[in-house]
C-alpha positions as CSV (number, residue, x, y, z in Angstrom):
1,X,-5.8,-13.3,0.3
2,X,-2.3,-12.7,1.4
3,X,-0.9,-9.2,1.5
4,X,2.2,-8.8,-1.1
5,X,4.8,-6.8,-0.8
6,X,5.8,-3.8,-2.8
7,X,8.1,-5.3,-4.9
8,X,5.3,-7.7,-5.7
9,X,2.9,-5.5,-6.8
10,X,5.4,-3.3,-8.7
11,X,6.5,-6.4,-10.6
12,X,2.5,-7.0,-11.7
13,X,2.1,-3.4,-12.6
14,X,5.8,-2.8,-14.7
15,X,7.8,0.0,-13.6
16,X,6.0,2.8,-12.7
17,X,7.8,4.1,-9.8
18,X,7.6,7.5,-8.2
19,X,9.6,10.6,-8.5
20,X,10.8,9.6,-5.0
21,X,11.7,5.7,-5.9
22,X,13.7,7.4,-9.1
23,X,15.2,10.2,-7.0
24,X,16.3,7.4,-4.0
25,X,17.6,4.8,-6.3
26,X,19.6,7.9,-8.3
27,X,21.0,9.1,-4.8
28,X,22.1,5.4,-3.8
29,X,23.8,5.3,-7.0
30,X,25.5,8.9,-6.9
31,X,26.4,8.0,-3.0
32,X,28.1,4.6,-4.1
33,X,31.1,5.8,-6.4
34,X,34.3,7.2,-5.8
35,X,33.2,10.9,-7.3
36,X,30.8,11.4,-4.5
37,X,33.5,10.7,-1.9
38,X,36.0,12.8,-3.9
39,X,33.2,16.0,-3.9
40,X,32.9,15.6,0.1
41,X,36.5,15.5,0.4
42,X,36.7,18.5,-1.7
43,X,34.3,20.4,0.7
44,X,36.4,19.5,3.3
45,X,39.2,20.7,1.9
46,X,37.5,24.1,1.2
47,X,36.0,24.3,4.7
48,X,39.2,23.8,5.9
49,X,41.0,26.6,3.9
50,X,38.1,28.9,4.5
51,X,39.4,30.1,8.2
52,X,40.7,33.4,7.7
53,X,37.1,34.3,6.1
54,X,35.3,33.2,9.3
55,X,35.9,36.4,12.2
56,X,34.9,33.4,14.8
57,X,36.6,29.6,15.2
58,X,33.3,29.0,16.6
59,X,30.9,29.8,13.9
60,X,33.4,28.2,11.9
61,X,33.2,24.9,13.4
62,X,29.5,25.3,14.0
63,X,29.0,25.9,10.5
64,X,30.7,22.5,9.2
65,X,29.1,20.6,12.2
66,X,25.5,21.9,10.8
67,X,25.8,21.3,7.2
68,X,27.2,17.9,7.5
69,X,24.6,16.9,10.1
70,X,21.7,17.5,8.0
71,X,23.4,16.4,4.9
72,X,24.1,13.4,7.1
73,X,20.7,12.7,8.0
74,X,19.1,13.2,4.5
75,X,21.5,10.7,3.0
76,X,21.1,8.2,6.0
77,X,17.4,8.3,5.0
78,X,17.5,7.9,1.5
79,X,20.1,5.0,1.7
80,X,18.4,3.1,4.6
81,X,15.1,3.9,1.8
82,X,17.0,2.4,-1.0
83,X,18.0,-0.4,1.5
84,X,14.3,-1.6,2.6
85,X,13.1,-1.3,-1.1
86,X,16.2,-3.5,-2.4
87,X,15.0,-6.0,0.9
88,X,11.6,-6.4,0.0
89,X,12.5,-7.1,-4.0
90,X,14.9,-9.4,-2.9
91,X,12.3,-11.4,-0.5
92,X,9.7,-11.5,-3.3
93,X,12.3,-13.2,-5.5
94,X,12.7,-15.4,-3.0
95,X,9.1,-15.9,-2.7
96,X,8.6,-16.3,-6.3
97,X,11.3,-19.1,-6.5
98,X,10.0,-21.2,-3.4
99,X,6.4,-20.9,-5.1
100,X,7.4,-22.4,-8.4
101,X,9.6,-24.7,-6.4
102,X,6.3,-25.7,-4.3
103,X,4.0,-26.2,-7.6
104,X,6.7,-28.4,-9.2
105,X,7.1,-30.6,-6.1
106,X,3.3,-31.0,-6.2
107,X,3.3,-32.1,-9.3
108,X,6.2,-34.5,-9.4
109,X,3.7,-35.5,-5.8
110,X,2.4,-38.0,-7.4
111,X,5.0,-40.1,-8.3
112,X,7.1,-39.7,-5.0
113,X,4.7,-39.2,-1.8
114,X,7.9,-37.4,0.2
115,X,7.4,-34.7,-2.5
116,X,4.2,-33.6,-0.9
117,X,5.1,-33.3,2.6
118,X,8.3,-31.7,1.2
119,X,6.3,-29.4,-0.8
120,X,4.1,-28.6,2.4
121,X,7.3,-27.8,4.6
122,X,8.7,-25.4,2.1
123,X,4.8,-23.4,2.2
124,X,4.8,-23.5,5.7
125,X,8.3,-22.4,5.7
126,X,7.7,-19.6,3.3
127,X,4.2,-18.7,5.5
128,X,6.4,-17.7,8.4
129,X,8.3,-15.5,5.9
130,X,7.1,-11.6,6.6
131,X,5.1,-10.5,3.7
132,X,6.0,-6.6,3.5
């Protein structure tokens, strides 16, 4: 039996994702409008005017550099997260499609021999496709 992906099996069970698929899909939405930019702009800003409350340029700077790093990083996750997920459910639609498209040659086969070996081209062709 050939392994599906996880966009296949959550399409057989309906959706019953996980307080991390919810929480990544919610980032990736958050991340992708203009308020989000606006907010990181705005801590900008206030970093920015916050100098004469740091004693040290230094630990200034240092603070910025480590905040944003690890904010950096989170969001890089998440995204890249959000990215494979949307990946794999876009290959199992594909999948889907080149399935039905493979029963319907076979059974128009019949009629039109080419349809077979057609029909065997597009499995073989989908075979090579990685199953995630």
């Amino acid at each position: 039996m050939e392994r599906r992906s996880d966009a296949a099996q959550t399409r057989r069970r309906g959706d019953q994702r996980s307080v991390f698929e919810r929480f990544v899909e919610q980032a990736q939405l958050r991340a992708s409008q203009a308020p989000f930019f606006f907010v990181c702009a705005g801590v900008v800003v206030l970093w920015l005017v916050s100098i004469p409350v740091w004693t040290d340029l230094k630990t200034w700077q240092v603070a910025i550099h480590t905040v944003a790093s690890v904010f950096t990083l989170l969001l890089v996750v998440l995204l890249e997260n959000a990215s494979r997920r949307a990946d794999e459910a876009a290959q199992e639609k594909l999948n889907v499609i080149a399935e039905a498209l493979a029963a319907l040659m076979d059974s128009s086969a019949a009629h039109d021999p080419a349809l077979g070996e057609a029909a065997s081209r597009l499995r073989d062709a989908v075979g090579l496709e990685a199953r995630h």
